[in-house]
C-alpha positions in Angstrom: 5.8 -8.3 -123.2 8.8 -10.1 -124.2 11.8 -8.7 -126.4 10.5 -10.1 -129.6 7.0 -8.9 -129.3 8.6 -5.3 -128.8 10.6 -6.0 -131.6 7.4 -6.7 -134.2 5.7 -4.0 -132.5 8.3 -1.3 -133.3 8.8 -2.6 -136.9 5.2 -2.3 -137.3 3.9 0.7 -136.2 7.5 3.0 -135.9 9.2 4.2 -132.6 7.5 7.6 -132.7 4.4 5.6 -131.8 5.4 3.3 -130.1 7.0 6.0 -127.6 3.3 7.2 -127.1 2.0 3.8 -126.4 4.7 3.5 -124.4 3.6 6.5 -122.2 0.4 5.7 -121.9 0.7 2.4 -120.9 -0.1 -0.9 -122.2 -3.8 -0.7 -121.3 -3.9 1.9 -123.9 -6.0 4.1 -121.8 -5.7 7.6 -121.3 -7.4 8.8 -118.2 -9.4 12.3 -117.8 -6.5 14.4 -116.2 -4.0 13.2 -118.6 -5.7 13.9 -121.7 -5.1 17.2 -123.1 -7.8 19.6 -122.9 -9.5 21.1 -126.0 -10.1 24.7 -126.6 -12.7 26.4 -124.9 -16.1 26.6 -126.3 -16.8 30.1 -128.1 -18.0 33.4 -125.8 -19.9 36.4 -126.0 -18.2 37.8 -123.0 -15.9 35.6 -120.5 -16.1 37.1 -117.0 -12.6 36.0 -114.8 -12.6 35.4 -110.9 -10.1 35.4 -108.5 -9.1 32.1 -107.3 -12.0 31.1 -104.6 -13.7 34.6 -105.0 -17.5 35.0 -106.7 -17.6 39.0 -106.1 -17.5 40.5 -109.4 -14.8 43.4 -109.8 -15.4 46.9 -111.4 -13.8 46.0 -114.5 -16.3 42.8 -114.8 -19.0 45.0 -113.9 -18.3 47.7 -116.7 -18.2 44.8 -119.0 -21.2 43.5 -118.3 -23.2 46.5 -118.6 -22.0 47.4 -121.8 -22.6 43.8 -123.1 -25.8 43.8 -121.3 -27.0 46.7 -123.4 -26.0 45.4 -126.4 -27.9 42.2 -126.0 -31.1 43.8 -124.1 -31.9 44.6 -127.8 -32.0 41.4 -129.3 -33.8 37.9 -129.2 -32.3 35.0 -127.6 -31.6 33.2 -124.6 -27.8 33.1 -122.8 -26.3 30.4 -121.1 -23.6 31.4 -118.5 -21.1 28.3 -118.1 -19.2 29.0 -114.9 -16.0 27.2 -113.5 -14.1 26.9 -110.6 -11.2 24.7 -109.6 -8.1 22.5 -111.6 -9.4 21.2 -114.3 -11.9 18.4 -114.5 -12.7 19.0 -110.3 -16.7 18.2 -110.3 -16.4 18.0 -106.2 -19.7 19.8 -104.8 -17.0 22.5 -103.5 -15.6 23.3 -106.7 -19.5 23.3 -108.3 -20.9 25.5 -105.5 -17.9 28.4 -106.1 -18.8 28.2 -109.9 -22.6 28.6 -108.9 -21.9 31.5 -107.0 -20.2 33.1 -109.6 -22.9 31.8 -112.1 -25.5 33.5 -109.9 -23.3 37.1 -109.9 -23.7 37.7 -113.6 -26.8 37.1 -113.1 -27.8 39.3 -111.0 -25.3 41.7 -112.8 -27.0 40.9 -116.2 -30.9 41.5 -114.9 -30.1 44.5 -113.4 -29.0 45.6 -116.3 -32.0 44.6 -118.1 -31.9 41.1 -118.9 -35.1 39.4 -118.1 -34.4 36.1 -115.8 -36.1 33.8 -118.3 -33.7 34.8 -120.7 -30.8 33.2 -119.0 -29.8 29.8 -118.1 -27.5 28.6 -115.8 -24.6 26.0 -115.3 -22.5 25.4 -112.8 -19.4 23.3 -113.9 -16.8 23.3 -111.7 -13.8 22.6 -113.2 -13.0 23.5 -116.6 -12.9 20.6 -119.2 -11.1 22.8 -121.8 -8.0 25.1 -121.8 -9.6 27.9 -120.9 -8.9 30.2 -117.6 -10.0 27.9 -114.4 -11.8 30.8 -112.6 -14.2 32.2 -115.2 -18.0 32.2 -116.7 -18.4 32.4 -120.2 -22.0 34.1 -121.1 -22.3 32.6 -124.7 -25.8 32.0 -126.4 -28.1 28.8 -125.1 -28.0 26.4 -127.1 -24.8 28.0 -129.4 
């Protein structure tokens, strides 16, 4: 772009944009792990991991209990959205921790007295959203 195109440019739209455009190049496209990452979708309980680790601790057991209680008395189904890895990571690595984690609440949540067709599973991988990396959020299916 020559000095004169720059020149309209800037008059036109102001230097505050034009910074942006700027920084995101001239193809005007922003890809996936430079956009910023929107807020995390609402929870009924978010369960967090240790990086690489799918055990649940006591703490996330507790929790789980107590929510599982809670919810054995009402109607609905739950959807347990787990993650693992940076953000945006849908390797088969990064999806296969997050199903093991997936599968842990599970299996926390039915012996607790969930019934199994009651929950639905998802295994991300990475997060898409600002939310911890190393988590599964049990919120309601289809909520």
């Amino acid at each position: 772009m020559t000095g004169r195109h720059w020149k309209n440019l800037r008059a036109r739209l102001g230097a505050p944009l034009l910074v942006v455009l700027f920084a995101i190049g001239m193809s005007g496209n922003i890809s996936a792990a430079e956009a910023p990452l929107s807020p995390p979708k609402p929870a009924l309980l978010r369960i967090e991991f240790s990086e690489n680790e799918s055990a649940l601790g006591q703490t996330a057991r507790e929790n789980i209990e107590a929510f599982s209680s809670d919810f054995a008395r009402k109607s609905g189904r739950l959807e347990l959205r787990a993650y693992a890895g940076p953000p945006h990571d849908t390797s088969s690595t990064a999806r296969r921790l997050a199903l093991r984690r997936a599968l842990s609440v599970r299996r926390e949540l039915i012996d607790h007295g969930i019934v199994a067709e009651r929950i639905q599973v998802r295994a991300l991988g990475g997060t898409s959203d600002s939310g911890p990396p190393d988590r599964v959020d049990i919120g309601l299916y289809g909520g």
